[in-house]
C-alpha positions in Angstrom: 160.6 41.0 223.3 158.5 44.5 224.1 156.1 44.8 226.2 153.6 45.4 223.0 154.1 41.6 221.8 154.1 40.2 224.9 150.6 41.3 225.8 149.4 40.8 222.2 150.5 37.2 223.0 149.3 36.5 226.3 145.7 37.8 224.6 146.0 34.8 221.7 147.4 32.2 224.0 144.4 32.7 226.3 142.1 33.3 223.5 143.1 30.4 221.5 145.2 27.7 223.4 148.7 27.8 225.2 150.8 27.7 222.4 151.5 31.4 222.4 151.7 31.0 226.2 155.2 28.7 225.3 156.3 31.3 223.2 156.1 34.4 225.5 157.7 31.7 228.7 160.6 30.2 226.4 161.0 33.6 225.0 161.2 35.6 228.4 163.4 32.6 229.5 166.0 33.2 226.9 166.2 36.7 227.3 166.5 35.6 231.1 169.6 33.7 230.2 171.1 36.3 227.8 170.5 39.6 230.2 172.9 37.3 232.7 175.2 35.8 230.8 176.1 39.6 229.4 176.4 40.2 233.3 178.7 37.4 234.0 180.8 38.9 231.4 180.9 42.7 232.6 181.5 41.3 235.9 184.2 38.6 235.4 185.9 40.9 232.0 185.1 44.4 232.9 184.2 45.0 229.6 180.8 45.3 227.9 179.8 42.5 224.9 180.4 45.3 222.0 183.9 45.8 223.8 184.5 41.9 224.3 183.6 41.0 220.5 185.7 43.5 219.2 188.7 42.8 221.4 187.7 38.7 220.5 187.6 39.2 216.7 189.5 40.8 213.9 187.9 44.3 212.6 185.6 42.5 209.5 183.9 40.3 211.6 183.4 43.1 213.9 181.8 45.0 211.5 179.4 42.4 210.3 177.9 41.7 213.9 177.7 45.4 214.1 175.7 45.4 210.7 173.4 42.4 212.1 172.5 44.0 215.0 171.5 47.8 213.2 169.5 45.3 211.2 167.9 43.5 213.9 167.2 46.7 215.3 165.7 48.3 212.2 163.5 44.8 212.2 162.0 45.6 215.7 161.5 49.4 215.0 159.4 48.5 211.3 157.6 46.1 213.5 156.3 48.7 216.3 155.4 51.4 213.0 153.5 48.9 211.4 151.9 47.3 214.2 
Protein backbone atom coordinates (compact mmCIF):
# COMPACT_ATOMS: atom_id res chain seq x y z
CA UNK A 1 0.00 0.00 0.00
CA UNK A 2 1.82 3.56 -1.05
CA UNK A 3 1.96 6.24 0.77
CA UNK A 4 -0.51 8.10 -1.88
CA UNK A 5 -3.50 5.64 -0.79
CA UNK A 6 -2.88 5.59 2.52
CA UNK A 7 -3.34 9.36 3.00
CA UNK A 8 -6.19 9.49 0.51
CA UNK A 9 -7.64 6.97 3.07
CA UNK A 10 -6.92 8.35 6.31
CA UNK A 11 -8.76 11.77 4.56
CA UNK A 12 -12.16 9.56 3.86
CA UNK A 13 -12.08 7.58 7.01
CA UNK A 14 -11.95 10.90 8.97
CA UNK A 15 -14.18 12.60 6.60
CA UNK A 16 -16.73 10.01 6.46
CA UNK A 17 -16.55 7.36 9.39
CA UNK A 18 -13.84 4.71 10.34
CA UNK A 19 -14.38 2.30 7.85
CA UNK A 20 -11.54 3.38 5.75
CA UNK A 21 -9.61 3.71 9.00
CA UNK A 22 -10.02 -0.51 9.26
CA UNK A 23 -8.84 -0.69 5.86
CA UNK A 24 -5.53 1.37 6.05
CA UNK A 25 -4.89 -0.72 10.00
CA UNK A 26 -5.75 -4.30 8.65
CA UNK A 27 -4.02 -3.37 5.51
CA UNK A 28 -0.69 -2.00 7.11
CA UNK A 29 -1.11 -5.08 9.46
CA UNK A 30 -0.85 -7.56 6.74
CA UNK A 31 1.92 -5.97 5.08
CA UNK A 32 3.35 -6.05 8.74
CA UNK A 33 3.08 -9.78 8.76
CA UNK A 34 4.22 -10.32 5.12
CA UNK A 35 7.52 -7.86 5.26
CA UNK A 36 8.45 -10.53 8.36
CA UNK A 37 7.53 -13.62 7.40
CA UNK A 38 9.84 -12.92 3.99
CA UNK A 39 12.50 -12.10 6.86
CA UNK A 40 12.06 -15.25 8.66
CA UNK A 41 12.68 -16.95 5.45
CA UNK A 42 15.96 -15.00 4.37
CA UNK A 43 17.12 -15.50 7.75
CA UNK A 44 16.27 -19.25 8.51
CA UNK A 45 16.84 -20.26 4.32
CA UNK A 46 19.35 -17.86 3.10
CA UNK A 47 17.62 -17.41 0.19
CA UNK A 48 15.14 -14.62 -0.95
CA UNK A 49 11.21 -15.63 -1.73
CA UNK A 50 11.80 -15.40 -5.78
CA UNK A 51 14.82 -17.92 -5.01
CA UNK A 52 12.64 -20.13 -2.45
CA UNK A 53 9.60 -20.48 -5.00
CA UNK A 54 11.63 -21.37 -7.63
CA UNK A 55 13.76 -23.94 -5.80
CA UNK A 56 10.01 -25.11 -4.09
CA UNK A 57 8.23 -25.49 -7.47
CA UNK A 58 8.68 -26.98 -10.92
CA UNK A 59 9.63 -24.24 -13.71
CA UNK A 60 5.59 -23.64 -14.99
CA UNK A 61 4.40 -22.79 -11.89
CA UNK A 62 7.38 -20.57 -11.47
CA UNK A 63 6.63 -18.79 -14.34
CA UNK A 64 3.02 -18.16 -13.60
CA UNK A 65 3.75 -16.50 -10.11
CA UNK A 66 6.27 -14.56 -12.01
CA UNK A 67 3.43 -13.47 -14.48
CA UNK A 68 1.09 -12.62 -11.43
CA UNK A 69 3.31 -10.51 -9.83
CA UNK A 70 4.41 -8.24 -13.33
CA UNK A 71 0.67 -8.12 -13.35
CA UNK A 72 0.17 -6.95 -9.95
CA UNK A 73 2.76 -4.64 -10.56
CA UNK A 74 1.47 -3.21 -13.83
CA UNK A 75 -2.05 -2.94 -11.57
CA UNK A 76 -0.30 -0.57 -8.92
CA UNK A 77 1.67 1.49 -11.63
CA UNK A 78 -1.91 2.16 -13.88
CA UNK A 79 -3.27 3.04 -10.51
CA UNK A 80 -0.58 5.98 -9.55
CA UNK A 81 -0.99 7.32 -13.68
CA UNK A 82 -4.47 7.46 -13.35
CA UNK A 83 -4.85 8.70 -9.95
Amino acid sequence: MDPGNWITSMFGGAQYGYILLFVILISSLSAMLLQSMCARLGIASGMDLAQVTEHMTNKSLGVFAWILAELAIMATDIAEVIG
